[in-house]
Residue, then its C-alpha position, 0 to 999 in steps of 0.5 A: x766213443x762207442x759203448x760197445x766195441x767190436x773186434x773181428x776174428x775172422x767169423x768170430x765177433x768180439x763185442x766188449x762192454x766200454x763204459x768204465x769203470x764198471x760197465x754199469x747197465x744204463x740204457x745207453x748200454x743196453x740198447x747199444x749192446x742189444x744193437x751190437x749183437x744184431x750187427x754182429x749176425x747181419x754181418x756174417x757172424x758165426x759166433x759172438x765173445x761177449x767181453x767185459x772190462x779188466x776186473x770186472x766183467x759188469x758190474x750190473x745195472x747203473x743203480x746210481x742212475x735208476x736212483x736218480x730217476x725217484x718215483x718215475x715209474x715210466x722212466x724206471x720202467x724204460x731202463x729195465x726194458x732196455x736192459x731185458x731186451x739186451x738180455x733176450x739179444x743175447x739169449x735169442x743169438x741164432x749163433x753161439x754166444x760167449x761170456x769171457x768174463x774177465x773179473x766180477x760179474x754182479x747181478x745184471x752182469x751174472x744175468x748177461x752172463x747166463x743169457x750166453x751158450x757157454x761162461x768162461x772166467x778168469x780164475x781168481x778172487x773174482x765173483x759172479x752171481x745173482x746177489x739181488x736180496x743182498x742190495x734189496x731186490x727180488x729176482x724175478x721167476x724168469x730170470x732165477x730160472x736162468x740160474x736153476x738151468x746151470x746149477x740145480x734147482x736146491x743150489x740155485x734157491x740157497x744162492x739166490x735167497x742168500x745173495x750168494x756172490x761164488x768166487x770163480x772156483x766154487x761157481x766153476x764147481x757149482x756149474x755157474x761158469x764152465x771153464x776158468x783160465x788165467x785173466x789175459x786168456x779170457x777172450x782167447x779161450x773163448x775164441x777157441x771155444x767157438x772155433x770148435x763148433x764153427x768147424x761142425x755142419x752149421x745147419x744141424x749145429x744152429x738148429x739143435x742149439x736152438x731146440x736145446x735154447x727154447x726154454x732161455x728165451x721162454x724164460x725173458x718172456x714179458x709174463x715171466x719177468x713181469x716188470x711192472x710188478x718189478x718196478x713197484x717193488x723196487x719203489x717198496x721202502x725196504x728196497x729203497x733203504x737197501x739200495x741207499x745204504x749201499x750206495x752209501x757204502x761205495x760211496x756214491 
């Protein structure tokens, strides 16, 4: 079964995250996902729905498995560059992208989330957010500037130092996601969100996203995510500890 699934509406493709139960980042899904949106333009897509499961959008990247990997350097490495190179997909779509974001949106998933034009989310008690110190991590330059771009640079320090996980009404008031509808109208909405710019002149429309974008892409760029030192901190004994008391807690 494919990892990424695509669904067609006339100039608008639909591509839905399929690895239950979470949608959980491995590389398998990254990569499938990168390869998705690339499809998707070179079939004629004038827009891209990024969907996720049912309660739960993505549940970020597969800690289990980076878990497994121990102290392989290179290995950890390859599944983080799979899951930034599905981010840079995304923020370097040359048509629009929506994140229909149909429950909980975690860390790697709140980061596919901010690579997108537009976030649209179901309303409700769901999250969304970049909860990285929560479970051990330090988010990188790049990837904090994403969430300053859509909610201020003070907002964005408090929530990102806290680990703070808003429910959809208070990311809506934050700015974190744009619009809230009810959880089947999700990818629904998101069509229509795309259909209004597909009725614009398409060459001004393309181009002036993309001068507006630049700095989305800038902010993926290799020296602003710095993997290396990533993976070194991600081998540091607090964020070891972190991680292993979380997954002792979902029980993994």
């Amino acid at each position: 079964m494919s990892l990424v699934t695509t669904t067609v509406h006339g100039r608008i493709h639909e591509l839905r995250l399929a690895r239950p139960p979470v949608n959980a980042l491995n590389p398998e899904l990254s990569n499938a996902l990168a390869h998705a949106v690339h499809h998707a333009v070179a079939q004629g897509a004038g827009g891209i729905v990024l969907a996720g499961g049912p309660k739960v959008f993505s549940g970020g990247l597969d800690v289990p498995y980076l878990m497994s990997l121990g102290g392989d350097q290179d290995a950890l490495l390859h599944a983080w560059t799979c899951f930034f190179s599905a981010a840079r997909a995304l923020a370097a779509c040359p048509v629009p992208v929506v994140a229909a974001i149909a429950g909980h949106a975690p860390a790697g998933g709140c980061v596919l989330a901010l690579c997108c034009d537009y976030r649209i989310m179901a309303d409700g008690p769901f999250r969304i957010g970049l909860n990285e110190t929560q479970v051990g991590l330090v988010a990188p330059e790049g990837i904090q500037y994403l969430l300053q771009r859509v909610v201020g640079v003070h907002r964005s320090e408090r929530l990102l130092v806290a680990g703070a996980m808003p429910e959809a009404q208070e990311a809506l008031r934050l700015g974190l996601v744009d619009e809230l509808t009810d959880i089947d109208e999700v990818p629904l909405r998101a069509r229509v969100w795309l259909e209004d710019l597909l009725q614009l002149p398409q060459m001004p429309m393309r181009e002036t996203r993309a001068i507006a974008r630049r700095d989305v892409v800038a902010a993926l760029e290799d020296e602003r995510i710095d993997l290396p030192r990533f993976v070194g901190q991600w081998l540091h004994p607090d964020t070891q500890d972190a991680l292993r008391a979380m997954l002792a807690r979902i029980g993994k």
